[in-house]
TORKOL-4160 file (C-alpha; in steps of 0.2 Angstrom, whole numbers, padded with zeros to 4 digits, m for minus):
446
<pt num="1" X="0721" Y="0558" Z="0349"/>
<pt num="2" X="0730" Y="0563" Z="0365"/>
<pt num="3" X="0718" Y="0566" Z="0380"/>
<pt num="4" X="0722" Y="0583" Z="0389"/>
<pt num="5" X="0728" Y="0579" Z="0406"/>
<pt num="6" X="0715" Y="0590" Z="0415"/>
<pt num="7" X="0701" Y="0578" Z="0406"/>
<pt num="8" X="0707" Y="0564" Z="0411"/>
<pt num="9" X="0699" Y="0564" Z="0430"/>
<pt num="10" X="0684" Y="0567" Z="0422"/>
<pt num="11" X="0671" Y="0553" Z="0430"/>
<pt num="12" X="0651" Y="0552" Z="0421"/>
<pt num="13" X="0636" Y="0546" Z="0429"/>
<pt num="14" X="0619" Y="0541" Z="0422"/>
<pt num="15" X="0608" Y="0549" Z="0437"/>
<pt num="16" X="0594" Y="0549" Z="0429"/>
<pt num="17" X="0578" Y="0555" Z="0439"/>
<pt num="18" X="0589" Y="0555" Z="0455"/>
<pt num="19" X="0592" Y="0574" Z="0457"/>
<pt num="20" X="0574" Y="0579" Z="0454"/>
<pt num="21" X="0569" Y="0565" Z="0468"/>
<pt num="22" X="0584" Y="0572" Z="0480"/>
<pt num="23" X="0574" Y="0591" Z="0478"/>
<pt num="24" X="0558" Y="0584" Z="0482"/>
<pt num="25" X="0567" Y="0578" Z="0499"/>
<pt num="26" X="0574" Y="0594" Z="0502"/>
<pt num="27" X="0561" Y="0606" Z="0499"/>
<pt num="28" X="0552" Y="0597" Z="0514"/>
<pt num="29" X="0568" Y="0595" Z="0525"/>
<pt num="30" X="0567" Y="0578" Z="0523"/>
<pt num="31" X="0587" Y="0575" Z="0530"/>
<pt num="32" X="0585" Y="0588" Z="0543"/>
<pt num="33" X="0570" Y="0583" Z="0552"/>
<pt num="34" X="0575" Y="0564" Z="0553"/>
<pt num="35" X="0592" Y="0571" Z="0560"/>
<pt num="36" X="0580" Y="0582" Z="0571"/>
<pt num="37" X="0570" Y="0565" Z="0575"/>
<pt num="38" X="0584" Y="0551" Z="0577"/>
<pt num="39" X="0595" Y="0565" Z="0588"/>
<pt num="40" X="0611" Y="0553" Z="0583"/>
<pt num="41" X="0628" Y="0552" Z="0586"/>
<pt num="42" X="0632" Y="0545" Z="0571"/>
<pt num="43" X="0649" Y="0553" Z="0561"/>
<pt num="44" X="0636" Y="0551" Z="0545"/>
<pt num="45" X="0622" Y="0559" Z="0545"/>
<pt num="46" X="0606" Y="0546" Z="0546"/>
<pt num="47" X="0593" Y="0560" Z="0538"/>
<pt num="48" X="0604" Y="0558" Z="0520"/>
<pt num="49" X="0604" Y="0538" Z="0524"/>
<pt num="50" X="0586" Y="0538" Z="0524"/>
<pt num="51" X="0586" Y="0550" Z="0507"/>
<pt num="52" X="0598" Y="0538" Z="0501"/>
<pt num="53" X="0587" Y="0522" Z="0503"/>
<pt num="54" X="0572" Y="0533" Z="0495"/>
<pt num="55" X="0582" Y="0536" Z="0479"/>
<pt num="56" X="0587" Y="0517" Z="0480"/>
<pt num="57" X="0571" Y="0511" Z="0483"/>
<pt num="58" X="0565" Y="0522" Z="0467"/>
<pt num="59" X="0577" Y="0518" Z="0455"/>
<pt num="60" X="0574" Y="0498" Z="0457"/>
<pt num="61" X="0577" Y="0492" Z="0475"/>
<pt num="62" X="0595" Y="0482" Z="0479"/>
<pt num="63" X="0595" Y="0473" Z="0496"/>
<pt num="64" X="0603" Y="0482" Z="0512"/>
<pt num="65" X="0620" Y="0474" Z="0509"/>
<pt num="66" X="0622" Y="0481" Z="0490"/>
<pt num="67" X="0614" Y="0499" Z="0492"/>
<pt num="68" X="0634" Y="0503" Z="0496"/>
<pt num="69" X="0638" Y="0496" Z="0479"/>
<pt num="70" X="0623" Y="0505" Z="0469"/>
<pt num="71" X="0630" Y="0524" Z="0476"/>
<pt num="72" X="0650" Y="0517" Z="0470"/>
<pt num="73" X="0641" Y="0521" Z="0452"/>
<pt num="74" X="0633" Y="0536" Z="0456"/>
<pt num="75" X="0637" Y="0555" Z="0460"/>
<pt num="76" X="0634" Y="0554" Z="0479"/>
<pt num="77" X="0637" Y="0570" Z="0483"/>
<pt num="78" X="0624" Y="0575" Z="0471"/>
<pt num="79" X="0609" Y="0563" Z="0473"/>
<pt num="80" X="0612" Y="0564" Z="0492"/>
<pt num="81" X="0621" Y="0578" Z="0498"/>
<pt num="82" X="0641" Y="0586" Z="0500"/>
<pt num="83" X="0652" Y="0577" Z="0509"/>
<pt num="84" X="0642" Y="0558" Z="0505"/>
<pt num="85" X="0653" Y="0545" Z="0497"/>
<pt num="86" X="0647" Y="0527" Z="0495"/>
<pt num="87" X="0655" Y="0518" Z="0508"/>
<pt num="88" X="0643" Y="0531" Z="0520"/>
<pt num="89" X="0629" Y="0517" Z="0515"/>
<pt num="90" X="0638" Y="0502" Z="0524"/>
<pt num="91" X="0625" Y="0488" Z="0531"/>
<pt num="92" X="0631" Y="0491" Z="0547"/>
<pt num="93" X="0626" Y="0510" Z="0544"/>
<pt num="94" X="0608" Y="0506" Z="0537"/>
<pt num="95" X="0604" Y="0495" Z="0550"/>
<pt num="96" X="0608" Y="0506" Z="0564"/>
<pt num="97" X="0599" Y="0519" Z="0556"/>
<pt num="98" X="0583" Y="0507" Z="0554"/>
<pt num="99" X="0587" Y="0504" Z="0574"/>
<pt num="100" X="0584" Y="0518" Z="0577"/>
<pt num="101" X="0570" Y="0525" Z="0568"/>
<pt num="102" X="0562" Y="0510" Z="0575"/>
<pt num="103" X="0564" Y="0515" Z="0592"/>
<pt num="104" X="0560" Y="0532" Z="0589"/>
<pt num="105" X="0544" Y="0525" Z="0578"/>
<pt num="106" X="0539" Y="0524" Z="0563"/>
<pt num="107" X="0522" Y="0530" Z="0562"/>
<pt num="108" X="0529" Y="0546" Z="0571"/>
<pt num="109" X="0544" Y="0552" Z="0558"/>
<pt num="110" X="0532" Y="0547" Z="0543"/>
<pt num="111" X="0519" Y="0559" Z="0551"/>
<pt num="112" X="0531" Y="0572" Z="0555"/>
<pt num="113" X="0536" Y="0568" Z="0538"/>
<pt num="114" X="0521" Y="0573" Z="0529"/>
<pt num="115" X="0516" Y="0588" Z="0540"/>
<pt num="116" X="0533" Y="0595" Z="0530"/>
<pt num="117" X="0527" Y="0591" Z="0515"/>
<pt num="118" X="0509" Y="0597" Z="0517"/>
<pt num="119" X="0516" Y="0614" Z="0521"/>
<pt num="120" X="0530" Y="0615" Z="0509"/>
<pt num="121" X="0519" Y="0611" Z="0496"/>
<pt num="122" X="0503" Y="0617" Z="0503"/>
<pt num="123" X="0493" Y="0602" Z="0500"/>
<pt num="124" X="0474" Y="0601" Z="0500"/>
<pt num="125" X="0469" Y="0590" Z="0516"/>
<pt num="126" X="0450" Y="0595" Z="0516"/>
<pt num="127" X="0446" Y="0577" Z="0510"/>
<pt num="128" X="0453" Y="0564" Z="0520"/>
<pt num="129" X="0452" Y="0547" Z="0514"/>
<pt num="130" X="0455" Y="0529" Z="0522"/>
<pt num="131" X="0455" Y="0511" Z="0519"/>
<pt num="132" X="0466" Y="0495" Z="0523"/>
<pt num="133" X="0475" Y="0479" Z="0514"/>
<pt num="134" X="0483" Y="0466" Z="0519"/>
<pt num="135" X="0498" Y="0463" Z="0515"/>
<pt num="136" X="0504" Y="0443" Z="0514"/>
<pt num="137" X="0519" Y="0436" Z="0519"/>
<pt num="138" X="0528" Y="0417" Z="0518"/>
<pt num="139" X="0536" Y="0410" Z="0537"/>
<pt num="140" X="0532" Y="0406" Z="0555"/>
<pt num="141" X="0532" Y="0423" Z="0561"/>
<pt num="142" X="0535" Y="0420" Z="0579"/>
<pt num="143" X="0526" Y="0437" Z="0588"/>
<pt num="144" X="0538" Y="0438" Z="0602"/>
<pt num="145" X="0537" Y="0457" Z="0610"/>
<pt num="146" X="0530" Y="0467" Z="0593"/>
<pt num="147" X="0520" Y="0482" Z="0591"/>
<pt num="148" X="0508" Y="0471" Z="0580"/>
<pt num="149" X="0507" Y="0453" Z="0578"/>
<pt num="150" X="0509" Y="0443" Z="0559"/>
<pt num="151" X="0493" Y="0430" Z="0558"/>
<pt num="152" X="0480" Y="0423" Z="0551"/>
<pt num="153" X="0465" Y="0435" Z="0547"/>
<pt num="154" X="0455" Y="0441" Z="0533"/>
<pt num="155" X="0464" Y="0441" Z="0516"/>
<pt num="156" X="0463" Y="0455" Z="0504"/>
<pt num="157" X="0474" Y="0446" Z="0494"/>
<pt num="158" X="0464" Y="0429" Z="0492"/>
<pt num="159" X="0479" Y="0419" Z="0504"/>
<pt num="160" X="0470" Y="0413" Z="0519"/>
<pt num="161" X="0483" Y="0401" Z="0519"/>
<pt num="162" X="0495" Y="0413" Z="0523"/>
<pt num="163" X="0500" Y="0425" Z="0536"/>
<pt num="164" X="0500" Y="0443" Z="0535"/>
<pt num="165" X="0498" Y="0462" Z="0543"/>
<pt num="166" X="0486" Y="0474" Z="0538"/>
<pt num="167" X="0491" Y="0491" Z="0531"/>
<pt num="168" X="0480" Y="0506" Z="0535"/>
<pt num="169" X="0482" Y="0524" Z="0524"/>
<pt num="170" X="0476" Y="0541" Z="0528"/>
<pt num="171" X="0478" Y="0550" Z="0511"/>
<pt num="172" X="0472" Y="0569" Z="0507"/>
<pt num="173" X="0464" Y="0572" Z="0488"/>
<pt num="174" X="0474" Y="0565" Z="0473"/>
<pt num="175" X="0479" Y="0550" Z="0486"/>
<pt num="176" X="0493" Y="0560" Z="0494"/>
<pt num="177" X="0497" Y="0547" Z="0511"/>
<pt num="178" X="0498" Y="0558" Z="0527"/>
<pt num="179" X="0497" Y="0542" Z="0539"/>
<pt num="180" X="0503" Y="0526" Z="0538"/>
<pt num="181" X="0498" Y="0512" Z="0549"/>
<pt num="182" X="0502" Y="0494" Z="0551"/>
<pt num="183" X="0490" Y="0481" Z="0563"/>
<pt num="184" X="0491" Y="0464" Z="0566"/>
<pt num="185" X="0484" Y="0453" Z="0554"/>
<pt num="186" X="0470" Y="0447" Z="0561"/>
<pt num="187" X="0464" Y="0466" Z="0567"/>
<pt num="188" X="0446" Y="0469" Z="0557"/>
<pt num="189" X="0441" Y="0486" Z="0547"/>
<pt num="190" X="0429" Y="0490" Z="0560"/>
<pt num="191" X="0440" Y="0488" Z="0575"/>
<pt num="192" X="0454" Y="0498" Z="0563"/>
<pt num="193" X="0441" Y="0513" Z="0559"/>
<pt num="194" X="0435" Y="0516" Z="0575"/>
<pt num="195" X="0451" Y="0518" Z="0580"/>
<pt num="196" X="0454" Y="0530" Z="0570"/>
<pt num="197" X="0438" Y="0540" Z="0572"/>
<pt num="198" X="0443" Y="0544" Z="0589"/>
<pt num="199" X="0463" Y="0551" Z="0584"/>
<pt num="200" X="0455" Y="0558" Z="0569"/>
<pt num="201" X="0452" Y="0575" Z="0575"/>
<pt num="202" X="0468" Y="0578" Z="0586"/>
<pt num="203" X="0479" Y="0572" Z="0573"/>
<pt num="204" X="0472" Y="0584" Z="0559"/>
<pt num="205" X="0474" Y="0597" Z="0570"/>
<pt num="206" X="0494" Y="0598" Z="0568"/>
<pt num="207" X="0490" Y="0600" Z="0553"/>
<pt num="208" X="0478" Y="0618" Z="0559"/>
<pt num="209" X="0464" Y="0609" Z="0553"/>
<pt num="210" X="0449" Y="0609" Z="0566"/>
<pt num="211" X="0433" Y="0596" Z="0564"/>
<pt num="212" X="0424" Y="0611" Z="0553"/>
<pt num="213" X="0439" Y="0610" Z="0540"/>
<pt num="214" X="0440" Y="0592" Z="0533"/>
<pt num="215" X="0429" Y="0579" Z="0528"/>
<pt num="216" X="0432" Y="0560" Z="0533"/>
<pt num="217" X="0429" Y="0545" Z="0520"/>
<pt num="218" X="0432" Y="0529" Z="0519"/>
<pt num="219" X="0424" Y="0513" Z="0515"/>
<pt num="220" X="0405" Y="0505" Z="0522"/>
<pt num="221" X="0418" Y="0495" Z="0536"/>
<pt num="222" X="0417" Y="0513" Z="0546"/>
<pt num="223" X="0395" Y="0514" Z="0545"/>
<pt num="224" X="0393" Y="0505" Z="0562"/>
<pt num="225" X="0379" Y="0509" Z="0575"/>
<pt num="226" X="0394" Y="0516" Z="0585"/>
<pt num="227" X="0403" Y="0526" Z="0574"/>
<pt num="228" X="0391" Y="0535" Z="0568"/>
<pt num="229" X="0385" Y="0539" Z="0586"/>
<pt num="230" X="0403" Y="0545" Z="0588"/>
<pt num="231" X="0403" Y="0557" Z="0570"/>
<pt num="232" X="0388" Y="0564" Z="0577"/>
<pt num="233" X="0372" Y="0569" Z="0565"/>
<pt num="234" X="0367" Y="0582" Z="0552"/>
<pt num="235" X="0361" Y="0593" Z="0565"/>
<pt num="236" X="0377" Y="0590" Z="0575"/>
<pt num="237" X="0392" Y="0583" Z="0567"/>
<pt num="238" X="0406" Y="0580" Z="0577"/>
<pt num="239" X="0419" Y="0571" Z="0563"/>
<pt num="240" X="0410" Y="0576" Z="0546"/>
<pt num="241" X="0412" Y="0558" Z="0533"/>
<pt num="242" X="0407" Y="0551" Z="0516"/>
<pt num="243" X="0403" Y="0533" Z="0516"/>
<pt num="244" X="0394" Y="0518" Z="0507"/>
<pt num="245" X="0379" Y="0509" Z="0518"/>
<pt num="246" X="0382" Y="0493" Z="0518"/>
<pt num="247" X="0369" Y="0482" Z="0513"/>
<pt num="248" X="0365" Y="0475" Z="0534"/>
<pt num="249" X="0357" Y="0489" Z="0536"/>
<pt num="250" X="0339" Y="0488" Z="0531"/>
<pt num="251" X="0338" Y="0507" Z="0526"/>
<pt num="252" X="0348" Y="0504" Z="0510"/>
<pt num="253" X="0334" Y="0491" Z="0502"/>
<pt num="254" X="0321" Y="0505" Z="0508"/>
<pt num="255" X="0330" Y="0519" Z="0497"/>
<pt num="256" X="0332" Y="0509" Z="0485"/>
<pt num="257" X="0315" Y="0504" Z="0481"/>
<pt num="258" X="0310" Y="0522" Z="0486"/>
<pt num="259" X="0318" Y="0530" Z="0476"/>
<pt num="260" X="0312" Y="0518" Z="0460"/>
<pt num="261" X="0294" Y="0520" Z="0464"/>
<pt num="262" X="0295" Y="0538" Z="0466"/>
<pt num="263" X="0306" Y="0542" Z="0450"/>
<pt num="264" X="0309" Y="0558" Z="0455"/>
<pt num="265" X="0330" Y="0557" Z="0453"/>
<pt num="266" X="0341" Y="0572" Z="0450"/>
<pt num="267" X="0353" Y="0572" Z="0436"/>
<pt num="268" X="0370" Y="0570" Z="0444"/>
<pt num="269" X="0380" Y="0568" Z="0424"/>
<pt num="270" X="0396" Y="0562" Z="0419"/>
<pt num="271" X="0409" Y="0564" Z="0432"/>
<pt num="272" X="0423" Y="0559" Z="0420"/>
<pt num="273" X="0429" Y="0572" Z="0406"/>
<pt num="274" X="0438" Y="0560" Z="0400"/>
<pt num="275" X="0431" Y="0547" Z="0388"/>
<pt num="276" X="0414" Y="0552" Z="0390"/>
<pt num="277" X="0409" Y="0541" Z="0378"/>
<pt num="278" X="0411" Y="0527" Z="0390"/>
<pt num="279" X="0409" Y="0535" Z="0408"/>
<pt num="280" X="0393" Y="0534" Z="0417"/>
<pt num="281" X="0380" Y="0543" Z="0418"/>
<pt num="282" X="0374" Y="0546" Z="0436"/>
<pt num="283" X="0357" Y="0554" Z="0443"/>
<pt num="284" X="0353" Y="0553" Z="0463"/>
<pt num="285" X="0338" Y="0555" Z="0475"/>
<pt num="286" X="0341" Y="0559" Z="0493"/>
<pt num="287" X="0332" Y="0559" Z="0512"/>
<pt num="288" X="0335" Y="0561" Z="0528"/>
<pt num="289" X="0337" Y="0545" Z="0539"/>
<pt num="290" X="0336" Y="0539" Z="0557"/>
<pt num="291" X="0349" Y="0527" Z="0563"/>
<pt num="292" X="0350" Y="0528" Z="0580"/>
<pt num="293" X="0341" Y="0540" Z="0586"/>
<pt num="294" X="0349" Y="0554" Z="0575"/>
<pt num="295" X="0348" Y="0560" Z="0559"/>
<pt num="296" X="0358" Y="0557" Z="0543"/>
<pt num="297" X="0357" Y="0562" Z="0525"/>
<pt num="298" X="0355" Y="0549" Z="0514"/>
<pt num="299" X="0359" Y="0548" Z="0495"/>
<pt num="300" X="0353" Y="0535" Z="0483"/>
<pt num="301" X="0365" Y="0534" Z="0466"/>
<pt num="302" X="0360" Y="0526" Z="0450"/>
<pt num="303" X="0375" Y="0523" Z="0438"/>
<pt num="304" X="0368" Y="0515" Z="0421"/>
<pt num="305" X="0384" Y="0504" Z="0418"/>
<pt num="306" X="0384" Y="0499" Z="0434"/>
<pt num="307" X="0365" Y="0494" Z="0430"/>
<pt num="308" X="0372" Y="0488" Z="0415"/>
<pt num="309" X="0385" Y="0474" Z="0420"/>
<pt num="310" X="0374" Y="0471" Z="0435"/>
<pt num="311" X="0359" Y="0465" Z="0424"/>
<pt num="312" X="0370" Y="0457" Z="0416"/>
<pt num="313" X="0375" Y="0448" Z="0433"/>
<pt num="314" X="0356" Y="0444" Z="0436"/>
<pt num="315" X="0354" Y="0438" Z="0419"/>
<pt num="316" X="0368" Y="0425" Z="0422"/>
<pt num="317" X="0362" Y="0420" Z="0439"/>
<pt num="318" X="0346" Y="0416" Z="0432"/>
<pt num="319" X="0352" Y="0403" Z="0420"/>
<pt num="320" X="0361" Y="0396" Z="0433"/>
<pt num="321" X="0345" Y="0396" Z="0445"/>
<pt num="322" X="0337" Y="0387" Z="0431"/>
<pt num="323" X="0349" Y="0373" Z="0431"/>
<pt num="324" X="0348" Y="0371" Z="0448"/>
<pt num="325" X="0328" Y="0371" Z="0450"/>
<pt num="326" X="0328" Y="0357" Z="0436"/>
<pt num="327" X="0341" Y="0346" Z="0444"/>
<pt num="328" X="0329" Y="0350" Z="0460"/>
<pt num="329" X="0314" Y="0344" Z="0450"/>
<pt num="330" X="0322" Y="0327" Z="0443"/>
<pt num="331" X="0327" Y="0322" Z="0460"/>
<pt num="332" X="0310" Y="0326" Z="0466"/>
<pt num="333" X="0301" Y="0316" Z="0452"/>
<pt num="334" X="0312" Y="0300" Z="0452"/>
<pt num="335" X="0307" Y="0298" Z="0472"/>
<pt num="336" X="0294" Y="0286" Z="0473"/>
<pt num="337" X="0286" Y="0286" Z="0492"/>
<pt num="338" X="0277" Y="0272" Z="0502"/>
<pt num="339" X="0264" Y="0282" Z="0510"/>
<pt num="340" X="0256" Y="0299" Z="0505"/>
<pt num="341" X="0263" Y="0310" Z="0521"/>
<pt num="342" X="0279" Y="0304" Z="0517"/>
<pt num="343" X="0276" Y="0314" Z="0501"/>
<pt num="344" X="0269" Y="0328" Z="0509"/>
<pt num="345" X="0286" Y="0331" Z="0520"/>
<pt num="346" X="0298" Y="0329" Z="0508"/>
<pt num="347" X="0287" Y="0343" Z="0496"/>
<pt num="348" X="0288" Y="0352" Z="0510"/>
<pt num="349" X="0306" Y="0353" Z="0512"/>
<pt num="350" X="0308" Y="0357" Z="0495"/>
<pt num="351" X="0324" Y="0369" Z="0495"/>
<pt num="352" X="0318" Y="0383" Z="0483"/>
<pt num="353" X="0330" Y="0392" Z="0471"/>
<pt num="354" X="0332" Y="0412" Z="0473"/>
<pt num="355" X="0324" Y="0414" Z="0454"/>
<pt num="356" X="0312" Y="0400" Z="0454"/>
<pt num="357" X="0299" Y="0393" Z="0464"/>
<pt num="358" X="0295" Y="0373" Z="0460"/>
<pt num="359" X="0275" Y="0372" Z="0463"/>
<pt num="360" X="0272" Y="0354" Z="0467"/>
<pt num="361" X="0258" Y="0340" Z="0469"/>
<pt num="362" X="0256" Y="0324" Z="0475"/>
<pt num="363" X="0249" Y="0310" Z="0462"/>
<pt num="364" X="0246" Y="0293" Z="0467"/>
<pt num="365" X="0254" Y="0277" Z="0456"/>
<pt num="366" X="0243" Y="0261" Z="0458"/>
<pt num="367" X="0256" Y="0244" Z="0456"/>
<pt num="368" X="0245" Y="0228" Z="0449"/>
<pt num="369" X="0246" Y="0212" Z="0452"/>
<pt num="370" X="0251" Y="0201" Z="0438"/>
<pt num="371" X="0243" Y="0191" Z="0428"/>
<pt num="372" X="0223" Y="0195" Z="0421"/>
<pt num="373" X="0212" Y="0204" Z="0427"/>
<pt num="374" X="0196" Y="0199" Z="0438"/>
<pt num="375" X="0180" Y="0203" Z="0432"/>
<pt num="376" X="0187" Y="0215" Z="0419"/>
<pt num="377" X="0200" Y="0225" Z="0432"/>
<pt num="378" X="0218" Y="0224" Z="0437"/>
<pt num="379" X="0221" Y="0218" Z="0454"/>
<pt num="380" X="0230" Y="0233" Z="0464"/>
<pt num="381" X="0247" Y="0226" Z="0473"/>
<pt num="382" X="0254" Y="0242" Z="0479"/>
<pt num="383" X="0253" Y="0259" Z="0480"/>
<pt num="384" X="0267" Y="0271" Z="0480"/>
<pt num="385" X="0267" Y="0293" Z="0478"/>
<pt num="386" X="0276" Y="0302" Z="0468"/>
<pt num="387" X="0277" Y="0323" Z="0467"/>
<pt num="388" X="0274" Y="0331" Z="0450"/>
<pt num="389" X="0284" Y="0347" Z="0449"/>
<pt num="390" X="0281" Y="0363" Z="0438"/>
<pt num="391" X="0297" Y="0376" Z="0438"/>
<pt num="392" X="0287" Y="0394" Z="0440"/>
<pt num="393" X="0300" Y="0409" Z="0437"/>
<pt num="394" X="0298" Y="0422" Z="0448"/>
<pt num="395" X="0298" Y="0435" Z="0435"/>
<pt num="396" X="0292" Y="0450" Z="0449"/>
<pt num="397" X="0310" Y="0447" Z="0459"/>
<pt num="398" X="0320" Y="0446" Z="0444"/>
<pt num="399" X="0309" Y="0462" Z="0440"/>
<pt num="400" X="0314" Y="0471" Z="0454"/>
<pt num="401" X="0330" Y="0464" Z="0456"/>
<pt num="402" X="0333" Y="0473" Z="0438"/>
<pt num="403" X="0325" Y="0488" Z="0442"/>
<pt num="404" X="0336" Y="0490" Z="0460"/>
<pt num="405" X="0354" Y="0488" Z="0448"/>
<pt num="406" X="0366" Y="0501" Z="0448"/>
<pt num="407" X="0359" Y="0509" Z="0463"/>
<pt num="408" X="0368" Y="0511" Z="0480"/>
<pt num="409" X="0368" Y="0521" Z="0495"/>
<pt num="410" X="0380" Y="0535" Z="0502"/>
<pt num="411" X="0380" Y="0541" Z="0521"/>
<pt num="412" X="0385" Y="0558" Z="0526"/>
<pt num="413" X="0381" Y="0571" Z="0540"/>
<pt num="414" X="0385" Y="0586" Z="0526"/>
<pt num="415" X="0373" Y="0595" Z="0524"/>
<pt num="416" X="0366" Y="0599" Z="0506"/>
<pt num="417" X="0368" Y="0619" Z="0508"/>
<pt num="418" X="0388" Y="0613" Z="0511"/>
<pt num="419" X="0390" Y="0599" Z="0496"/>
<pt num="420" X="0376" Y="0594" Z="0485"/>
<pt num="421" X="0373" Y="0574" Z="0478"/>
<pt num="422" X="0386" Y="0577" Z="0465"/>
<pt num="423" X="0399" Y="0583" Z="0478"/>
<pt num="424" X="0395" Y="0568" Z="0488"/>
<pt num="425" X="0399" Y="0558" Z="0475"/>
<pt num="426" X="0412" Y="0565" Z="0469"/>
<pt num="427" X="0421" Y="0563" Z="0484"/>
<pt num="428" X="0417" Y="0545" Z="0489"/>
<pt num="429" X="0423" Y="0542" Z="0471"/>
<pt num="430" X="0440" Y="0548" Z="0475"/>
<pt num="431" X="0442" Y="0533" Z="0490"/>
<pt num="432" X="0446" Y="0520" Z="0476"/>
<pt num="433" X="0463" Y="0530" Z="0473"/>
<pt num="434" X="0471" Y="0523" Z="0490"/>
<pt num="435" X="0470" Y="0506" Z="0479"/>
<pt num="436" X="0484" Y="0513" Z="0467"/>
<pt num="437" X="0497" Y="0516" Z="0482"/>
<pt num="438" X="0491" Y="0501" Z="0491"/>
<pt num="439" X="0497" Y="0495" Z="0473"/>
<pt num="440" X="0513" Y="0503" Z="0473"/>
<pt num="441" X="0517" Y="0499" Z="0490"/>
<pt num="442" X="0513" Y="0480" Z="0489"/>
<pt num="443" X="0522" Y="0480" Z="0471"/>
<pt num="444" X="0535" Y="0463" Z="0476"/>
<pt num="445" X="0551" Y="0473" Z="0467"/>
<pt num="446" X="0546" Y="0487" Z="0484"/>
């Protein structure tokens, strides 16, 4: 069969998701505000480079020097914009693009980025969450003149062996990323929160948004003597915040036990509607605190599986514990020791184990003399001392060590007439999200 000449030009693409990807940059003017940003000179236009690279980046990643081969399959002018062909995405054009976003910064356009997008789509940025990862990396990385330096620091990844740079988000709820920040790799959490405490309010007010209108999380790195002096208290809040105490702070083992002797918890339920089945079940028990000479509200949570899997941790520890007090005991009782005080010093250096306590003694062993005895009795030659162990479980730790699982602590200067136990939780529960784009961002194929 002939081909009509006027179907013979006819040229198909596999798209794919690309066109919806392209709207998505559009409707929040992506192209126009990096053209806005980069104020270039450029024939081609680096805002569609940059949507370029995004739809690049999505549909699999190819190296700078073959993104001009991927777009020599696709409809360019489509996926990108009229008058793109696939020779506008040249190396030499991506990497003067990339220059000069990183003169302009890139902290800034990402920003300016997202205040688009938060309008366009009119985004919920009420809650605010934040936490950091590093991010591992393989060479000598010499730091000459940078903006933050690759080192050794504190591996999220388990790879102290090799250097990194930390990443920090700022997401909104359902993990939305409004900030982006990178530090050098050694930079702590607590350095990289109290940073941000103090740019906190100004930068959420570009997005119209005062200290009254959003609500800071982020993980127990933030709860420092310090910061919270700087979020102010219940009576006057000056950031308002979610977080976890950490375990330093002796309040948290107060609560705790508090709240267990008391029994007087509020049921909290199911936060999940979605497998209910298996979700857990939570209940709280609140008070206020002093830390610092100002007032916070405190909220213990109790999670029965987290009490579950952590019983289950105890339980694990204590056969463990076990072992190790019996390997204490042995080396204990095969020591024999030429002189009583001798004895008495090494019992009481006896290194106790967390779950059992070895009780010790002292008994003297008489060596005789060989040969018969005199007058019906053994003649003594020696005398030596050795320590008789018993292993005693401290069942009333292990006890309370059970009793204390699946409870934690939140923070907060919101009040209760503002957002009750449940909201709190609710809220704090929502932090663990920033993992999923921490994943998708650290993925090795981005």
């Amino acid at each position: 069969m002939d081909i009509p000449e006027d179907l013979k030009n006819i040229e198909s693409f596999d798209v794919r998701h690309a066109p919806i990807i392209g709207a998505f940059c559009d409707k929040i003017n992506l192209s126009s505000t990096v053209d806005k940003a980069l104020d270039s000179q450029m024939e081609v236009s680096p805002g569609k480079i940059v949507k370029g690279l995004l739809l690049n980046t999505l549909a699999g990643r190819d190296p700078l020097y073959r993104v001009e081969e991927y777009f020599s399959h696709q409809d360019t002018e489509l996926i990108v914009g009229k008058g793109m062909k696939a020779s506008d995405f040249s190396d030499d054009n991506i990497g003067r693009v990339l220059d000069r976003i990183y003169s302009y910064g890139t902290q800034k356009l990402f920003c300016e980025l997202s205040l688009e997008a938060v309008k366009k789509f009119n985004i919920d940025t009420t809650q605010i969450h934040q936490d950091t990862t590093s991010v591992s990396v393989w060479g000598n990385y010499l730091n000459k003149d940078g903006p933050f330096e690759i080192n050794y620091g504190h591996s999220k990844d388990s790879r102290p062996d090799l250097k990194q740079f930390v990443m920090s988000l700022l997401c909104t709820e359902k993990d939305i990323p409004i900030e982006t920040r990178i530090y050098s790799g050694n930079k702590g959490d607590k350095t990289i929160s109290k940073g941000i405490l103090k740019r906190i309010s100004s930068y959420m007010a570009k997005y119209g948004i005062d200290s009254e209108g959003y609500i800071y999380t982020g993980d127990c790195s933030m709860v420092t003597g310090d910061n919270l002096v700087f979020m102010g208290s219940l009576d006057s809040p000056e950031v308002k915040f979610i977080s976890r105490m950490p375990a330093t702070f002796g309040e948290v083992g107060t609560l705790v036990r508090e709240a267990i002797s008391k029994n007087m918890w509020n049921g909290i339920g199911m936060l999940s509607e979605e497998n209910k089945g298996s979700s857990a079940y939570y209940k709280s028990y609140e008070k206020e605190v002093s830390i610092e000479g100002k007032t916070y509200r405190a909220v213990v949570i109790h999670s029965d599986f987290y009490e579950q899997r952590r019983k289950k941790k105890i339980d694990r520890e204590t056969k463990k514990d076990l072992e190790k007090a019996k390997k204490i005991k042995r080396e204990l009782t095969d020591t024999k020791y030429f002189c009583k005080k001798d004895a008495e010093v090494a019992a009481e250096k006896v290194h106790h184990p967390k779950y059992h306590k070895l009780k010790t003694s002292i008994e003297e062993k008489k060596i005789y003399k060989r040969g018969r005895p005199k007058n019906s009795k053994k003649e003594v030659a020696a005398v030596r001392y050795i320590l008789k162990c018993n292993i005693i479980v401290d069942d009333k730790l292990i006890e309370d060590l059970k009793e204390e699982a699946g409870c934690f602590v939140l923070i907060s200067n919101v009040s209760a007439s503002q957002r009750t136990a449940g909201d709190i939780l609710k809220i704090y529960k929502e932090q663990h999200g920033i993992e999923k784009n921490f994943g998708f961002l650290k993925d090795p194929l981005i």
